[in-house]
N, C-alpha and C positions, 0 to 999 in steps of 0.2 A: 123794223130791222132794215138796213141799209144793205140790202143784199146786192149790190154792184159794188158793194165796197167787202174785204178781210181782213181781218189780224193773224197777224202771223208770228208765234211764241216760237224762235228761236232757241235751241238748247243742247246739251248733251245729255242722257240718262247718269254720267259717272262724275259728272262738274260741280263742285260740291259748290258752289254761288246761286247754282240753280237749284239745289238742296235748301241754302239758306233761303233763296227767292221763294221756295213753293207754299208755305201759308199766307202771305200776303197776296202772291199770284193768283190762289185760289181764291179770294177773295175776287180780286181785280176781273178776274175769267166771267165770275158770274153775275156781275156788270156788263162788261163787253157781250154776253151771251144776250141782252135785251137788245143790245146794238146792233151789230155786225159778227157774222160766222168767223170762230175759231179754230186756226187751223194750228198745227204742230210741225215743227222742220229740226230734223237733227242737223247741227254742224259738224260733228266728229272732231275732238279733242286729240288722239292721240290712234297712230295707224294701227294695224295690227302687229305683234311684237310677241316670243317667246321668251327673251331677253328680261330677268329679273331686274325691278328696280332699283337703279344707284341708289347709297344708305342715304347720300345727301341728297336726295330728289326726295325720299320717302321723310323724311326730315321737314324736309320742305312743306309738301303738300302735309302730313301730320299738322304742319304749325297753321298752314291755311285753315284746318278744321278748328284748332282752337281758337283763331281770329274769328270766324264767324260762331261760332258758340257763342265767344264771349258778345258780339258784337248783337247777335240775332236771338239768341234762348238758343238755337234749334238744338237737337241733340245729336251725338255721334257716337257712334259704338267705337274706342279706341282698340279693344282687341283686335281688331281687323289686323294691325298691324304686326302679330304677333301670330296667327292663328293662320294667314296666307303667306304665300310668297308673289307681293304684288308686283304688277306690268304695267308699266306706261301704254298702258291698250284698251281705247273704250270704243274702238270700230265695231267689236264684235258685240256690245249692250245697244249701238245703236242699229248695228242690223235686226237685234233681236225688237229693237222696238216696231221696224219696218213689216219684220216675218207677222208680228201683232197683229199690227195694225190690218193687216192681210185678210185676220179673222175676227176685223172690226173690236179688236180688244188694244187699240195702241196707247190708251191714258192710262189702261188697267198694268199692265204690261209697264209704261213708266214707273210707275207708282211702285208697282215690285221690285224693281229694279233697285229705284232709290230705298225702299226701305231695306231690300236685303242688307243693301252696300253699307249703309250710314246705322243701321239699328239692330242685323244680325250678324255684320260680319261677314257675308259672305262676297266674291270673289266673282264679281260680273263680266271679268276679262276670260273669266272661263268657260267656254259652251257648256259643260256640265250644269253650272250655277244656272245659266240662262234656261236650261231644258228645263230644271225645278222650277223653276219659275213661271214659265210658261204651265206646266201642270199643275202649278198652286192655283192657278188665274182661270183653271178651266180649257184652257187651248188646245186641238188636236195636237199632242205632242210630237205625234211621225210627221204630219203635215209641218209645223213650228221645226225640226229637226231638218228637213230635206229644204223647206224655204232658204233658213240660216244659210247654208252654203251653196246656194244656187248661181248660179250666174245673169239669171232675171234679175235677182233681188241684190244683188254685187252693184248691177249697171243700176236699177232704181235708187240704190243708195249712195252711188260718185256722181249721179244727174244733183242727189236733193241735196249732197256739200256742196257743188256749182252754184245751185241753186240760191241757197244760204250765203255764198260771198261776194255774189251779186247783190246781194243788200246790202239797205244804209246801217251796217250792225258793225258794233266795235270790240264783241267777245260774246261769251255763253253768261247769262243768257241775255238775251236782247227779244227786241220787242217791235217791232215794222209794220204800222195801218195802210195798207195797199187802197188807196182812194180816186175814182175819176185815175185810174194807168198810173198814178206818181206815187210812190214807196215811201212814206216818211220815218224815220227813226225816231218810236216814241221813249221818252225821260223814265229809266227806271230807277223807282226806287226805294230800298231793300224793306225799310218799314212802311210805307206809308204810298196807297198805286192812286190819291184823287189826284195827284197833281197830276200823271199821267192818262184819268179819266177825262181830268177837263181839257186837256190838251187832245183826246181822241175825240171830246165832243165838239171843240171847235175845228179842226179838221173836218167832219163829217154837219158841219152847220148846223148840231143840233144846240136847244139851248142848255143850259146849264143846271146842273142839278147839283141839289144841297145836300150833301151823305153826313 
């Protein structure tokens, strides 16, 4: 493993592209994981907001979810759309994945996220949702509860947006092999991650493997 080198999986918990990316990712992850260390960076999609969403934004992203269905398999719970009153607000799922990450559960913690949102419907822009969550996954929930609205964990998560737009990234989610100090923006893509495998192994001078 190239450990002066990292990848660094750009994302939002609530971005439904990063939804459709996560079977092939996972796949792709546990290649890079013989590589080079895996690391995880929220971008945050959208601020925090009480503000219900316009019918035509909700419109909108609905139709996003049927584009990648049709495009991907992957599946989507559409009663979301019926069953909440959604918010253009997914700051509050990516702090929750940060308060996680705190107690070393930040991929478990993804992963609930996305499956609430995409598979049971539920409503990640809300801290309620996010504290079940957290106690489905096992997490100290008072600890997960007082993290979320801290102001350590506020400044830890407007350093790791910075952080993310100072990459070579062109949306959620994206993908950056940090090698020898130079940041590359590696090729994603949605079905199929060897092109971007070989592309990580010739960056990091290794030779080429046959999947």
């Amino acid at each position: 493993m190239k450990t002066d080198s990292r990848f660094i999986y750009v994302h939002d918990p609530m971005c439904s592209w990063c939804w459709g990316h996560r079977p092939v990712w996972r796949l792709f992850e546990a290649e890079l994981a013989k590589r080079v260390p895996v690391e995880y960076r929220v971008g945050g999609l959208a601020p925090d907001s009480d503000e219900p969403m316009p019918v035509a934004q909700q419109e909108a992203i609905r139709g996003y979810w049927q584009e990648i269905h049709s495009l991907l398999g992957v599946p989507f719970n559409f009663d979301f759309w019926t069953l909440n009153t959604p918010r253009r607000s997914t700051y509050p799922a990516c702090r929750a994945v940060l308060a996680a990450r705190w107690q070393q559960a930040e991929r478990p913690m993804i992963d609930a996220i996305q499956e609430g949102y995409y598979l049971r419907a539920l409503n990640p822009s809300d801290v309620s949702t996010l504290v079940q969550l957290a106690e489905e996954i096992g997490l100290d929930a008072r600890k997960f509860t007082d993290d979320l609205v801290s102001a350590a964990l506020n400044k830890a998560f407007e350093q790791e947006i910075d952080f993310a737009r100072r990459l070579p990234i062109q949306g959620f989610p994206s993908m950056v092999l940090v090698h020898e100090q130079t940041a590359y923006e590696i090729s994603l893509d949605y079905k199929d991650y060897r092109g971007a495998l070989r592309q990580v192994d010739s960056i990091l001078g290794l030779p080429e493997v046959t999947i």
